[in-house]
C-alpha positions in Angstrom: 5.7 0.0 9.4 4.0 -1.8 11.8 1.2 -2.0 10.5 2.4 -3.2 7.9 4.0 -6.2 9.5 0.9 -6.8 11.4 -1.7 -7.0 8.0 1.7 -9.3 6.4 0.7 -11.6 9.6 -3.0 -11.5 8.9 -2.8 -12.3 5.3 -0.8 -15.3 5.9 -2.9 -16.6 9.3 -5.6 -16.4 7.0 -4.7 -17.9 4.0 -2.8 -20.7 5.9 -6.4 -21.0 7.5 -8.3 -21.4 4.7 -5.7 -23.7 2.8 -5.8 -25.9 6.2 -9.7 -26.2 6.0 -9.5 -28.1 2.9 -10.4 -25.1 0.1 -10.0 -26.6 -3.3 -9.4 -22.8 -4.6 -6.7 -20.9 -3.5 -8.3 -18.2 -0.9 -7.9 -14.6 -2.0 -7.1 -12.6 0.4 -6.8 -8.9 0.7 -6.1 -5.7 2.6 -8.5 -3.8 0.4 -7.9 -1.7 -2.7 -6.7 1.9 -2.8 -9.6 4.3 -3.2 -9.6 7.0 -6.5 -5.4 6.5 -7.0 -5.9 6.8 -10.4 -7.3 10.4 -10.1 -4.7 11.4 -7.9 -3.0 13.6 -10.5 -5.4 15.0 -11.9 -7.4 16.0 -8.4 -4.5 16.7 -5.9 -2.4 19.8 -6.7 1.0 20.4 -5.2 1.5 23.6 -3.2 -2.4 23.9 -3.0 -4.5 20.5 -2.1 -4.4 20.3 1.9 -4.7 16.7 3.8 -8.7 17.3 3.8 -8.5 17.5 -0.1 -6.4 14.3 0.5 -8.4 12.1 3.2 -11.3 13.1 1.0 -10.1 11.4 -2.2 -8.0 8.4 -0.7 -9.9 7.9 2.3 -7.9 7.3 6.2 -4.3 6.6 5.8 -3.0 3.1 7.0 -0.1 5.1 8.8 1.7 8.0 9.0 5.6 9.8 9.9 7.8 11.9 8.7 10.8 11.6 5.9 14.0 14.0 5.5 15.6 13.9 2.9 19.2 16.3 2.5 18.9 17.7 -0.4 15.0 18.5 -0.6 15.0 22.4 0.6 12.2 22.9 3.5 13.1 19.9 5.7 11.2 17.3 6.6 8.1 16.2 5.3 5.0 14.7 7.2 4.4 11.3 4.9 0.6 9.2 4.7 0.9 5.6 4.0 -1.4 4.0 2.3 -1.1 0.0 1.3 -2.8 -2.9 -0.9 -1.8 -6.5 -0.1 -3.5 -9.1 -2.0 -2.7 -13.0 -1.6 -4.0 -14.0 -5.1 -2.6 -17.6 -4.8 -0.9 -20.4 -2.6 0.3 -23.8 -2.9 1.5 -25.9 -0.6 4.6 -28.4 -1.6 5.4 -30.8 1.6 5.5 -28.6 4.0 6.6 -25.2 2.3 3.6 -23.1 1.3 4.5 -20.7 -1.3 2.1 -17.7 -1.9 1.7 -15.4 -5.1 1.2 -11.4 -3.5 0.3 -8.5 -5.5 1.3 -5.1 -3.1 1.5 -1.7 -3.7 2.0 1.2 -1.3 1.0 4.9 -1.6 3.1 7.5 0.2 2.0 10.8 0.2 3.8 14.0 1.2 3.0 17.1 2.8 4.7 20.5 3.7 2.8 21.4 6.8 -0.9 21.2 5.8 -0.1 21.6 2.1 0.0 18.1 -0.3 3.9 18.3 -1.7 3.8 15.3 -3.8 3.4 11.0 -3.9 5.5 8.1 -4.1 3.4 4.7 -5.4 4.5 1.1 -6.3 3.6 -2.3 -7.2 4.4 -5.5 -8.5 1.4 -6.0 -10.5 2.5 -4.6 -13.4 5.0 -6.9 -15.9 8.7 -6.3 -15.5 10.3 -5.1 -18.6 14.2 -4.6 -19.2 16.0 -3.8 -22.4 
């Protein structure tokens, strides 16, 4: 989660940068996109894809730990965190900058060596509620 907090810091040093320097643009600003997550059902199979099969198709994790949860049979599982944090606009009004952010987050589960499943979200995609 560090890590986390510490590209959240670098994002908004550097767009508070770039807005101070006079842009007439908002800056974009980004952590970098998530490599091949699209293909990640189709290429990664639970019970048989190992964390090479994984590293191959999403590249180095941004973190890692573990997660237990009590009523998943096996115990714990070791979990890779991947991230994408774009600042795709900011505005300053007096003194209160407001920024627009588009983030998702990857987590990705093993048992032992063995892929056991993923967890993404974002906030890029519309909101709908019926």
């Amino acid at each position: 989660m560090m890590g986390f907090m510490r590209q959240c810091a670098a994002l908004v040093a550097a767009a508070g940068f770039l807005l101070l320097a006079g842009c007439a643009a908002p800056p974009t600003v980004t952590s970098g996109a998530f490599r091949n997550v699209a293909a990640i059902g189709t290429s990664l199979h639970r019970g048989s894809s190992t964390k090479t099969d994984v590293r191959a198709l999403l590249g180095v994790p941004n973190g890692d730990g573990m997660s237990a949860f009590r009523n998943v049979a096996g115990g714990p599982r070791e979990v890779w965190y991947y991230e994408d944090i774009e600042m795709t606009g900011a505005k300053f009004s007096g003194s209160i900058m407001t920024m627009a952010m588009r983030q998702q987050w990857l987590l990705v589960f093993f048992k032992g060596d063995t892929f056991d499943g993923y967890l993404w979200t974002t906030n890029s995609a519309p909101v709908r509620a019926n």
